[in-house]
N, C-alpha and C positions, 0 to 999 in steps of 0.2 A: 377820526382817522378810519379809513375803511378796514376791516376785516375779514379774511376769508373763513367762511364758515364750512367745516369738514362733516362727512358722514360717519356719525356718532359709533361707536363701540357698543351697543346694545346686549349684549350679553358675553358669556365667561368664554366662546368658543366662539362667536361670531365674525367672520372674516368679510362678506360682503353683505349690502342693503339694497332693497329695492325702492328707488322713489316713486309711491304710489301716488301721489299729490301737492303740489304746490297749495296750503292755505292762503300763505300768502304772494301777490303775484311781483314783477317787476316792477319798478318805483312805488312801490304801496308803503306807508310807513309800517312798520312792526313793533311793539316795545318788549324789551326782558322782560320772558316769560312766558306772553303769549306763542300759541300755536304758530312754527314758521313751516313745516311740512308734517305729510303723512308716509312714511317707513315702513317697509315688512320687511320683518325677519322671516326666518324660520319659522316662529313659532306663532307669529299675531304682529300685527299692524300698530304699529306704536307711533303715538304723538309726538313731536320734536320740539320741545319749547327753544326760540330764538335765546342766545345768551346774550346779546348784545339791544341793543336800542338805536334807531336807524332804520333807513329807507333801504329797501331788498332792491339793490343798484343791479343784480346780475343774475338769473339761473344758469351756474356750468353747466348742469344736466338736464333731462328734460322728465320728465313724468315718464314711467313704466321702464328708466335706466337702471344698469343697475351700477353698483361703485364701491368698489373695497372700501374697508374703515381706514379716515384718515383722508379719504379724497377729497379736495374741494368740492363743493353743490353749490354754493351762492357766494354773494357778496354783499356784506350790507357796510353802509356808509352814510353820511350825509345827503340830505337832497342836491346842494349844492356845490359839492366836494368835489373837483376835479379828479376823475381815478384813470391810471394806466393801468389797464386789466392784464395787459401781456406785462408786466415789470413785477406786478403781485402775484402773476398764479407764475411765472417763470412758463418755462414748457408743460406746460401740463397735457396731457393724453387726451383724447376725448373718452370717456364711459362707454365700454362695449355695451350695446345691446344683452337683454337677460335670453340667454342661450337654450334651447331645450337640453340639454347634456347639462346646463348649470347645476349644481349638486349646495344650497347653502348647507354649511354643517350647525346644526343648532345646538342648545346647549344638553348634558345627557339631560333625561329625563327620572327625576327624582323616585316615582316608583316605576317599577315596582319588579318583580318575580315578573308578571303580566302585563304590560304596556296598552291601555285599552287600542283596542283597534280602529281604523275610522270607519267614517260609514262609507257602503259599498255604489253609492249613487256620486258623491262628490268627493273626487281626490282630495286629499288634503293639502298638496303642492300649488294648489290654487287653480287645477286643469281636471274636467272631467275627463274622464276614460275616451270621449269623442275630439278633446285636445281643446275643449272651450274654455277660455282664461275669463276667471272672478278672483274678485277678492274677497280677502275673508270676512270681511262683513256681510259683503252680497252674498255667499255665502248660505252664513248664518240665519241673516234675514230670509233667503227663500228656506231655507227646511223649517224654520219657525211658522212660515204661510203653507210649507206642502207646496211650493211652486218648483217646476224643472226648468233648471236653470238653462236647459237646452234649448228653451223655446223662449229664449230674453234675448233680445240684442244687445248687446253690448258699445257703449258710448266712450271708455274710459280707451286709454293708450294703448294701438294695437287691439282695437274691438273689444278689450277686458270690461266685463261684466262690471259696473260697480253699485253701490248703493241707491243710487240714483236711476238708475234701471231697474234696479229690482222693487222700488217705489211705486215708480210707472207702471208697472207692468200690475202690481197691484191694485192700483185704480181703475189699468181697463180690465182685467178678468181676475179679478179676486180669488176665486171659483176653481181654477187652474192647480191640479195636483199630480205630485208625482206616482207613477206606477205603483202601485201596492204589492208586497209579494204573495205571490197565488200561494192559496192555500193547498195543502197536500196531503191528502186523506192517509190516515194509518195504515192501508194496505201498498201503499204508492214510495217507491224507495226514489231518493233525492239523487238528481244527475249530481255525475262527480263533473269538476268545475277548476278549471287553471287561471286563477287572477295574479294578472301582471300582480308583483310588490307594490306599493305608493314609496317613492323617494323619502317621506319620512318614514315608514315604516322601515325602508332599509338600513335608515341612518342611525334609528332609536336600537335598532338591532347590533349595529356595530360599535356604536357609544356605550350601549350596556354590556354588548361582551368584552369591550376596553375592559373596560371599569371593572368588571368582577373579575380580569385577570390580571392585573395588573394594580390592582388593591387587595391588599391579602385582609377581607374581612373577618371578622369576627360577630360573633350574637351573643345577647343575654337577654333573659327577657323576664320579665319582674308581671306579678298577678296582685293590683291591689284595689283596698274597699271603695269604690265610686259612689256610695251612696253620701256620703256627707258631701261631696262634689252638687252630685245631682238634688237634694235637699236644698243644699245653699243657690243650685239656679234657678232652681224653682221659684223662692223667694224671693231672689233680684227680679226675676223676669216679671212678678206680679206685680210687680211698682213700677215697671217699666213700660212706657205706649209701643203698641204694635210699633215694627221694623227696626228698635233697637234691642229689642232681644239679643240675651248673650246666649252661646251655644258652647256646647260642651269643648267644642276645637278652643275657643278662645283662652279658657283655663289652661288647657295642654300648654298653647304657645307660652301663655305667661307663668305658666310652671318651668316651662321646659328653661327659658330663659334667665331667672331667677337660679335654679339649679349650676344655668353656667358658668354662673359670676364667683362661681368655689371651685370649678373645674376645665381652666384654662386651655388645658388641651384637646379638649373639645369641641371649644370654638375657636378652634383654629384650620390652618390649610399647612400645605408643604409647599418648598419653595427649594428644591436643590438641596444641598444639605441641611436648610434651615428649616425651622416648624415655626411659623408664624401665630403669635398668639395677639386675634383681633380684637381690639377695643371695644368695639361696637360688634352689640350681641343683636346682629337682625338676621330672624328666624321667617325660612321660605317655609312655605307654605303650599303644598302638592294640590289644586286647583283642576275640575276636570271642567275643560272647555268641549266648542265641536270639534275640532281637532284633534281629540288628545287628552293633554296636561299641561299645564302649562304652572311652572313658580312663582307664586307673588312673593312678594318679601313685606316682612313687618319690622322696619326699622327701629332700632333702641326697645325693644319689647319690654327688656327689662325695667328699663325707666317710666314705661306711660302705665298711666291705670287701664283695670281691666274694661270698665266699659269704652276708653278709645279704643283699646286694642280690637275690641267687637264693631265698632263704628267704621274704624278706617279697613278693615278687612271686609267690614260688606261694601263698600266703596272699591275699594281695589279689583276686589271681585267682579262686581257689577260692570265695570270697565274692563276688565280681561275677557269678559264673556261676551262684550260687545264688541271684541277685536280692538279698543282703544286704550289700552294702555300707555303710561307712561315707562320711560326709562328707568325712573327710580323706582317703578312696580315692579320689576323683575330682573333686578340685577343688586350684586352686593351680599346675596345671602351668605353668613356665615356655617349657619346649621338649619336641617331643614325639620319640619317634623310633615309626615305623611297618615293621615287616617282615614281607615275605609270603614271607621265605624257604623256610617249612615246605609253603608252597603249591607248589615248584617255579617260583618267578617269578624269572627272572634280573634283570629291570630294570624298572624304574616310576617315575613319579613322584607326588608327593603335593602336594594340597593342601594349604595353611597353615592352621592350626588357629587362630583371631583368638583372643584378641588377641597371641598370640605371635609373633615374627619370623621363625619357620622350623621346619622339618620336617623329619625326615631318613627317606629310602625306603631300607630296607635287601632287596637281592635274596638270592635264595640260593646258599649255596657250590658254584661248579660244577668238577667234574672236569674240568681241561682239559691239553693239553701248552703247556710254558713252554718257551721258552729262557733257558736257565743258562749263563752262561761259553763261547756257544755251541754249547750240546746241547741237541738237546730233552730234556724229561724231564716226568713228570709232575708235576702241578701241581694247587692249590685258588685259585680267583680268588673273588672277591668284588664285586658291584660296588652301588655306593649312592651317592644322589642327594640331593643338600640342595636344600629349594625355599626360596626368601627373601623378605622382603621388602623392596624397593628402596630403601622411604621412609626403613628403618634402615639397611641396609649396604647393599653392592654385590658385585660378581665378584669384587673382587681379594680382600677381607676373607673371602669368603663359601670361596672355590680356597686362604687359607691355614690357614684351621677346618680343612678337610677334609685338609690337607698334614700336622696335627697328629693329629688323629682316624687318619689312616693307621697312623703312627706309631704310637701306641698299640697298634692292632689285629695290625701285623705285630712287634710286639715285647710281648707281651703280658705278661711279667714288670713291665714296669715298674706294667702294674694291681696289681699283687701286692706294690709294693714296700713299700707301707706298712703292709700288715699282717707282711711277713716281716722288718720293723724295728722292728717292737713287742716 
């Protein structure tokens, strides 16, 4: 029986999608699971696996529309199915065109105090400054080659720049770089300078001033020993072949998640008057892409051993950075954990990610002297900060997560104990 296939709900705040691609075309067979389009949000170009199995009988939309969640986009059915297209989609609207005034709202973004900025040659809205439409792939791919994107034609819907362009263009002049910024001698003071906002910069701006006024957070922030952490990675890592290395984030996640299975309200959201306490403990993960940040999620954390938890996050990764993510890459999170330890930041705090109850800001491990048994000696401190929200818990609930979470961190075997009891 045919089915109408709708434009997916893609993240916590996402109201409309753009279809950037048909994979699959009309009458092409498809089967559950495979790729049946390519989608941008707000934040990245997400893959759409087909739910169903069947022949793609119809495109409602065309490539570069755009369509609230919940619209029809296709039909798939039988090859030889008889379908009355007007009795299944009823009246259905055509898909406005993507508007220059269109505003998507994406989801907030999990850190931070400082929202990294984009870069000032290619909007992040998918339009440079001169109003040339790429996608985020094509994108990424030309700052990766140093190529300007203003001197690509564009092949994709409405001349947009796509991946395949920026291909081309690599083969005939490789060589092709964008402007460098003039260097400006110590005596030489910088012209002042009025840049338009980028559309997401404005939107990250009013999503996080939501957020911090209208969640009454709270901090605490716990300083503990990383060197048994870092010992013990060291160890794994030397039995392990280049590119599954585990990294010090991996441990946070499967601490952090471990920690919440004693402190319900944590990993929970709010819901009107009710506080919802979720089953499923998948911890996002603050990701910095060209764009931005973008949340990956690591589902059931609690449940898988640490080296998947390091496997499927360089997986995730590797795909959010490529613009190709999945649906169930970035959505679902229940708590997120954010670190900018690779950054050299000893301490921060984070914004709450809505509608989750908290965040946790991991700093970097710093080399410091400890006293031991009254000696100094040297030492690895740690320090990280849970930001909460009041409506759900408080200080005392919030100072013994992180009493537990210590624990964890400075006894790190016990991450390990379930897989070294199977």
């Amino acid at each position: 029986m045919a089915e109408v296939i709708t434009m997916p709900k893609l993240g916590f705040d996402m109201a409309e999608g753009i279809l950037v691609r048909w994979v699959k075309g009309e009458d092409e067979q498809v089967e559950k699971g495979e790729v049946l389009a390519e989608i941008e949000t707000d934040k990245a170009t997400v893959e759409v696996e087909s739910i169903i199995s069947g022949v793609v009988r119809k495109h409602i939309i065309d490539e570069g529309t755009a369509a609230p969640v919940g619209a029809p986009i296709a039909v798939i059915g039988e090859a030889a199915e008889e379908i009355d297209l007007e009795a299944i989609l009823g009246e259905v609207k055509e898909a406005e065109p993507v508007l220059e005034t269109q505003e998507p709202i994406p989801e907030p973004t999990p850190a931070m105090s400082e929202p990294t900025p984009p870069a000032p040659e290619i909007a992040v809205e998918g339009r440079l400054p001169d109003g040339v439409r790429a996608s985020p792939v094509a994108r990424r791919l030309a700052a990766e080659h140093g190529l300007d994107l203003r001197t690509i034609s564009g092949t994709g819907p409405g001349g947009r720049i796509v991946k395949q362009d920026v291909e081309s263009s690599l083969k005939e002049q490789p060589v092709r770089l964008v402007e460098a910024v003039p260097y400006l001698p110590p005596s030489e003071r910088r012209e002042t300078e009025r840049i338009q906002m980028s559309k997401l910069r404005g939107i990250i701006g009013r999503r996080m001033t939501a957020a911090k006024q209208q969640l009454p957070h709270f901090y605490v922030t716990i300083d503990l020993d990383a060197a048994p952490m870092m010992t013990l990675r060291s160890e794994l890592n030397s039995m392990l072949p280049e590119g599954e290395k585990i990294s010090v984030n991996d441990f946070i996640v499967k601490g952090a998640a471990l920690s919440l299975r004693e402190f319900p309200n944590l990993n929970a959201s709010l819901d009107g008057d009710e506080i919802i306490h979720h089953g499923e403990i998948n911890i996002g993960v603050a990701v910095a892409v060209e764009d931005g940040l973008l949340t990956i999620v690591m589902r059931d954390a609690d449940l898988k051993p640490l080296r998947l938890i390091s496997n499927e996050t360089r997986q995730i990764v590797a795909r959010a950075r490529a613009g190709r993510v999945r649906p169930e890459d970035i959505e679902g999170s229940t708590f997120t954990v954010s670190n900018m330890g690779m950054f050299d930041v000893d301490h921060f705090i984070a914004i709450i990610n809505p509608p989750e109850a908290a965040i946790l800001a991991v700093g970097s491990v710093q080399d410091v002297p400890v006293i031991h048994e009254g000696v100094v000696i040297p030492g690895q401190r740690m320090k990280c900060t849970l930001s909460a929200d009041h409506r759900i818990t408080d200080g005392a609930e919030a100072a013994r997560w992180l009493q537990v979470f210590k624990n964890y961190i400075e006894r790190p075997l016990h991450l390990l104990l379930p897989e070294l009891l199977k």
